[in-house]
N, C-alpha and C positions, 0 to 999 in steps of 0.2 A: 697225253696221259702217261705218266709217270710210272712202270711196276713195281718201283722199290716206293713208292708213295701211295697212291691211295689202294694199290689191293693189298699191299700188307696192312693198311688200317684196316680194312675189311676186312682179314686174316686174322688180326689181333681181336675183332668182335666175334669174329666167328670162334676164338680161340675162349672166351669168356663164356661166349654160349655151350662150348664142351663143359668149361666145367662148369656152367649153371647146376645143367645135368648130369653131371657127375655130382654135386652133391646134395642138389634141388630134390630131384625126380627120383632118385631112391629110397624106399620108405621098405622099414622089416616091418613083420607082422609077428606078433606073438601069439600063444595059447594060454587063453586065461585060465584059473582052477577050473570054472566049470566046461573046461574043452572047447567054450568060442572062441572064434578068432576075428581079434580088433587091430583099426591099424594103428599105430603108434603116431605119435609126433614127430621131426625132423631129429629133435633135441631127444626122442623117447628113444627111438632107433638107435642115435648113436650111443646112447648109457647102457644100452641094453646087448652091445657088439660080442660084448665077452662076459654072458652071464655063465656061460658054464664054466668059467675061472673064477668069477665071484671077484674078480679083480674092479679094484673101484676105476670110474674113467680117470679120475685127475690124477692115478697112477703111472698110467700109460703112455698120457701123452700126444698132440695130435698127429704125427705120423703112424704113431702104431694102430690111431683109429682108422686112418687114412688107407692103411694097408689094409685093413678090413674091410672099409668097403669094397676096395677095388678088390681084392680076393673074390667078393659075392657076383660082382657084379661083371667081374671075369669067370664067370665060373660055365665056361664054355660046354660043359658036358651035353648041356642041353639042347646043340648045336646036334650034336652026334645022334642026338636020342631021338630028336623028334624033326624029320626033312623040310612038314611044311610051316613050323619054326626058321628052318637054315633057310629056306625061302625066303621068307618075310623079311628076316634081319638084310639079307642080300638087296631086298628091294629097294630097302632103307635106305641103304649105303650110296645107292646109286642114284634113288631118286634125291638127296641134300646131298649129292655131288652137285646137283644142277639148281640145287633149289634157288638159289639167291642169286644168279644171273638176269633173271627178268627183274628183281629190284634192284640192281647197280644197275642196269642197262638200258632197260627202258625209260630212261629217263636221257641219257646220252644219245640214243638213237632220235629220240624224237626234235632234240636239240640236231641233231644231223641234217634230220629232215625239214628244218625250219618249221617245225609247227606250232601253231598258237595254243596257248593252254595246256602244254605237254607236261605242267605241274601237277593235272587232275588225273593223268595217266595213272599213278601208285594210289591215289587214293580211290579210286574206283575199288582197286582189289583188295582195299581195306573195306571200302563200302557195303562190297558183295559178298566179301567172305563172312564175316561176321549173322548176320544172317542166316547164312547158306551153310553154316554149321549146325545152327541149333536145328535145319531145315533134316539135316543128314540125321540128329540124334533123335530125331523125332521117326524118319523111317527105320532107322536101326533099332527101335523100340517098339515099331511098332509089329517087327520078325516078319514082316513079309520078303524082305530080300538077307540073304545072309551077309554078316559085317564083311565079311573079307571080300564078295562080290562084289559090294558095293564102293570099299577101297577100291578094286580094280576098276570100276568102272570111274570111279577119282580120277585117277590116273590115266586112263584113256582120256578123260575129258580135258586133264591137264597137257598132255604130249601131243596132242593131236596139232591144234595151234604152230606148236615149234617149226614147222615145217612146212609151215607158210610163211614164217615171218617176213620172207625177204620180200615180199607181195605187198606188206602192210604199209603205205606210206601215208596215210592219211591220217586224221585224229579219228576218225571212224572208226577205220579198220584198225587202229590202234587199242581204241578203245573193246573192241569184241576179243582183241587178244588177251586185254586185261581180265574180262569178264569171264573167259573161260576160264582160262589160268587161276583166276580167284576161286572159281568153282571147283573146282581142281584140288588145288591146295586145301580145303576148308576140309572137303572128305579124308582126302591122306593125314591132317592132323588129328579129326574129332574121332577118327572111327577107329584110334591105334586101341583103345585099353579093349575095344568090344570086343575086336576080331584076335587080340592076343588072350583074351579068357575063352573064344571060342578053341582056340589050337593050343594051347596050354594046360589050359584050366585053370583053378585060382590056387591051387597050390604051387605051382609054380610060374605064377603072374609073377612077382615080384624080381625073380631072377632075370625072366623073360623084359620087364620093362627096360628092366638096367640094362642087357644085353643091347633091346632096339637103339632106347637113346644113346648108349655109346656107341653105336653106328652112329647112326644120326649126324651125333657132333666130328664124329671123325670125319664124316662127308661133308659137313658144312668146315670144315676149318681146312678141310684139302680142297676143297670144289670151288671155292672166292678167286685165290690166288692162279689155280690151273687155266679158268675163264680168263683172268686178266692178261696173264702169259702168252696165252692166245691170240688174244685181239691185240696184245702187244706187236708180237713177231709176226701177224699175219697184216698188220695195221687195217684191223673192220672186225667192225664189231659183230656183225652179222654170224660169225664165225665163232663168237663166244655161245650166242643163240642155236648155233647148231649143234656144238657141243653139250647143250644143257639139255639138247634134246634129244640127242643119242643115249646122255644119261637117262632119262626119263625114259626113253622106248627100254634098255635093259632094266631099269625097274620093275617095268609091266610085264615082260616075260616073265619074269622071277613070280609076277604077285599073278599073271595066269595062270602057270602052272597051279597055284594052289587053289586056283577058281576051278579047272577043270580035273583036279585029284579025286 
């Protein structure tokens, strides 16, 4: 395997998915006459970047919009202000350092291991996750556990696995890794906007989203390539798997401490 070939294309995807969200997942919100607040459209947000200049947008240009978002969405104070914010965001970071090595890898390992059907291996964690989100927004709604324990409890279910892998050689035991993992993941994606209106509040959701996802993407477009350097110069893959799961255990630190604040 090649590391100036396939994890720089994995690097190049991950580098799309930064700016998906950079300029997808950021949405302004306004205040209407009668003092509610609605969320705009993609296209609403950005007309709306520089209303207290009254400046029209095809005046401006797209980098000077461009600079606006990123101004908002860098707008770090709120790191400073509020800890179990600088928490979260850190968990982030650390957990899509690691995120995407079980989907490049598990598929290579199971090819290692000669096993049959090691194509159903990704799709299981498409299978189970799906599902097992709307599973999560259903107890998150329905306040018996609070969003951010339950994130960490994602996360425990996700990291736990990593450190057995090297034990896994079966389609079996393959397959229970996928099915945590999947479960795993489903809660650290579904339960972000719950547990950031619980630590923020909705006045300062939108900064806060931007903040997450650009963690996020900076850990998914640095975390593909680290893994593959890895298993490059250590030649085993197993090794990329450890690393994804040392990311994943400092995740959890980070999102326990806000479990037990």
């Amino acid at each position: 395997m090649d590391f100036f070939g396939f994890e720089n294309q994995n690097s190049l995807d991950a580098f799309i998915s930064f700016l998906f969200n950079f300029f997808l997942f950021h949405k302004k919100t306004r205040d209407e006459a009668d003092g509610e607040k609605t969320v705009q459209t993609f296209s609403g947000s950005i007309l709306s970047l520089n209303t207290a200049g009254k400046v029209p947008f095809y005046r401006r240009g797209f980098f000077a919009v461009a600079i606006g978002i990123l101004k908002e969405m860098t707008n770090f104070s709120l790191l400073k202000e509020n800890i179990p914010f600088l928490f979260v965001t850190l968990s982030n970071l650390f957990i899509f350092l690691g995120y995407f090595i079980p989907f490049l890898y598990i598929p290579l390992r199971a090819k290692e291991l000669e096993l049959s059907h090691h194509s159903y291996l990704l799709s299981i964690i498409g299978i189970v996750n799906i599902p097992v989100r709307m599973l999560f927004g259903l107890v998150a709604d329905l306040k018996i556990v609070a969003p951010i324990n339950l994130n960490t409890m994602s996360v425990v279910v996700a990291t736990a696995p990593f450190f057995f892998y090297f034990a896994l050689t079966t389609f079996w035991t393959q397959s229970i890794f996928s099915v945590m993992f999947a479960i795993g993941i489903a809660g650290i994606n579904s339960l972000t906007t719950m547990y950031l209106v619980q630590l923020v509040g909705l006045k300062k959701f939108n900064n806060a989203t931007g903040i997450v996802n650009l963690f996020r993407g900076l850990g998914c477009f640095l975390g593909t390539p680290i893994g593959g350097f890895i298993s490059t110069k250590t030649g085993n893959i197993l090794n990329s798997f450890l690393y994804s799961g040392i990311c994943f255990s400092v995740g959890l630190f980070f999102t326990l401490l806000i479990s037990i604040m």
